[in-house]
Backbone as a ProteinNet text record, in pm:
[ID]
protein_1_A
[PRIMARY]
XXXXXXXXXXXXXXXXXXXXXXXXXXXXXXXXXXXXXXXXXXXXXXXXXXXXXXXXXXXXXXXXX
[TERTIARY]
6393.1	6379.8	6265.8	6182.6	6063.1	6155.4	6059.3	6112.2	6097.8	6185.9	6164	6034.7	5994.5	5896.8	5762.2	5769	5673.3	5611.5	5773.5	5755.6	5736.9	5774.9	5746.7	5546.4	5508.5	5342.8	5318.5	5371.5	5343.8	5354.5	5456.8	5441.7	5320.6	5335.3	5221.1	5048.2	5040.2	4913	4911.6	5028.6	5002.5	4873.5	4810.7	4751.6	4819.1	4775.1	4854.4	4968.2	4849.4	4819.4	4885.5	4905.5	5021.7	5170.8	5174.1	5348.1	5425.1	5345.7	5438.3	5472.8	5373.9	5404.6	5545.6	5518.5	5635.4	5747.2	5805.6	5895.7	5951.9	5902.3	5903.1	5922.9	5904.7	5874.4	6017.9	6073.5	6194.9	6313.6	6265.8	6407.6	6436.1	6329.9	6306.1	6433.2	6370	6463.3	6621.9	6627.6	6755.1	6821.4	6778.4	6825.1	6905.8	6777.8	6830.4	6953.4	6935.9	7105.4	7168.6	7182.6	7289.7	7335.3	7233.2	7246.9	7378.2	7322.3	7382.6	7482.7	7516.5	7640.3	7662.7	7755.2	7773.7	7836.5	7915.4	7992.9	7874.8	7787.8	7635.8	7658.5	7713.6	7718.6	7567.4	7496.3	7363.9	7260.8	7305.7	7261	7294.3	7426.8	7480.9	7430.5	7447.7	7349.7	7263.1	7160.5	7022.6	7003.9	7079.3	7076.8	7105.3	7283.6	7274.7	7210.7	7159.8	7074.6	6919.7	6914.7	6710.3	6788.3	6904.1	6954	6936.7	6989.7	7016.8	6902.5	6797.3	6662.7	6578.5	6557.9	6522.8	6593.6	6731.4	6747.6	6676.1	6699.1	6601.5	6466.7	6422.9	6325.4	6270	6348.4	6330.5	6363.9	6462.7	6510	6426.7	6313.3	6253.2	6106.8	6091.1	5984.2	6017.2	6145	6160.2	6192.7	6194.1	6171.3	6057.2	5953.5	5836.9	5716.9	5834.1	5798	5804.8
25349.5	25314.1	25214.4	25243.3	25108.8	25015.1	24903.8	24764.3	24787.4	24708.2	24651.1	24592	24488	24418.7	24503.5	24585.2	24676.6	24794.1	24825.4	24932.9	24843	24683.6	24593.3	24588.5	24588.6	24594.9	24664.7	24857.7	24941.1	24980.9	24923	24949.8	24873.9	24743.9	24693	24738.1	24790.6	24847.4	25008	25032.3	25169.8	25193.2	25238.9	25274.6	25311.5	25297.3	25284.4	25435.6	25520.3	25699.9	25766.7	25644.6	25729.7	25676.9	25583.4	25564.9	25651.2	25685.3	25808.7	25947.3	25958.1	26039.1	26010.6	25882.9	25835.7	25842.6	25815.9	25814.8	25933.3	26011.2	26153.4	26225.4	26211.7	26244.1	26180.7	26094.5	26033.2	26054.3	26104	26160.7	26305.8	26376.3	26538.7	26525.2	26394.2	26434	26386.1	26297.4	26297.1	26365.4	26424.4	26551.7	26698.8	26673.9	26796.2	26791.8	26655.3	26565.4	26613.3	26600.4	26619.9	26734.2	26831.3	26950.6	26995.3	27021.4	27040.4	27005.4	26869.8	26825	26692.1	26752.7	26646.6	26504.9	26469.5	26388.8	26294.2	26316.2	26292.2	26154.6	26009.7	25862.7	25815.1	25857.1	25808.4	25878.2	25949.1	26006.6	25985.7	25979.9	25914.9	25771.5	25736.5	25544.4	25515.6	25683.3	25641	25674.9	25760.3	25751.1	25699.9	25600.7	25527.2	25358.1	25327.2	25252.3	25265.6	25409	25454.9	25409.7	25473.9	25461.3	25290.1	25197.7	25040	24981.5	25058.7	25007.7	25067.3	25145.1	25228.4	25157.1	25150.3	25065.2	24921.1	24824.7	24718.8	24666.6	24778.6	24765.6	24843.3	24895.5	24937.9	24787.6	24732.5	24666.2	24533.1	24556.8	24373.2	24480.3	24635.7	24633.1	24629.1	24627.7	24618	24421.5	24359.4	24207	24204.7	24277.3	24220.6	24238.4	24320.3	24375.9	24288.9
1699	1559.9	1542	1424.9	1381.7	1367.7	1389.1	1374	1195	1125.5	984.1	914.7	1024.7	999.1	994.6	1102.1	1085	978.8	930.2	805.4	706.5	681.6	522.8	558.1	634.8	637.7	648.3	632.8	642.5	519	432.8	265.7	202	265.1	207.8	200.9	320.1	317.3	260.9	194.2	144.1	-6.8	7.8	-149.5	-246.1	-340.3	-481	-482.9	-445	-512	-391.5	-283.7	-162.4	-172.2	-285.6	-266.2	-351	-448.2	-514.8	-405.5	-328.9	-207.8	-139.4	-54.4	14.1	-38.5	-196.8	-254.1	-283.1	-322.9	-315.1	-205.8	-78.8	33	97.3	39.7	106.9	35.2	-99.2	-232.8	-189.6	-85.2	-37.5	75.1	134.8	291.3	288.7	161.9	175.2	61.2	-28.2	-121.6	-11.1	71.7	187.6	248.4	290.9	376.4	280.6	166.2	110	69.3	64.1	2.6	79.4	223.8	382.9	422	326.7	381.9	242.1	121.6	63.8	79.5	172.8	220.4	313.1	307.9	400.7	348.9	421.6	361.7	362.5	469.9	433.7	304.8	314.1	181.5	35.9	33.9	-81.5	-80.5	-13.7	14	-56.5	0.1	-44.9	-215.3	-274.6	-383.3	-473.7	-454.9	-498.7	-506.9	-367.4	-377.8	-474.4	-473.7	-522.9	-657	-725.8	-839.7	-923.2	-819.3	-855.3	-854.8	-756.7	-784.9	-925.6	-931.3	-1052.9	-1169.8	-1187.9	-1320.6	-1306.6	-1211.9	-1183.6	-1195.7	-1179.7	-1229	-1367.7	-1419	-1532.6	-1653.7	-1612.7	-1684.6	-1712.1	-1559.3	-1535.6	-1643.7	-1640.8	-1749.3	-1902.6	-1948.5	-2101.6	-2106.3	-1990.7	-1996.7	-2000.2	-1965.1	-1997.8	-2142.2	-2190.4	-2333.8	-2457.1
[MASK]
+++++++++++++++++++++++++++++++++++++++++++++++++++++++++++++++++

């Protein structure tokens, strides 16, 4: 497994126009987990975590309105 530290400077140096990639690219692989196997806990994880982030930051852009 990557170290943590390694993937937080691996986001950081991403370009703007490649994180919509990554995000996308990581909603693919665990859409699949789940397809395959609904009971998939890491999968359910990841969605409801993408979920709590997505309102979060939705919410910090109508604070900035």
């Amino acid at each position: 497994m990557t170290n943590r530290n390694d993937l937080w400077e691996q986001l950081g140096d991403i370009e703007t126009d490649d994180i919509t990639h990554v995000l996308t690219t990581l909603f693919s692989i665990y859409e699949e987990k789940i397809v395959h196997n609904p009971d998939d806990t890491a999968a359910i994880s990841f969605f409801k975590h993408l979920h709590r982030a997505l309102s979060q930051v939705g919410k910090c852009n109508l604070n900035r309105r």
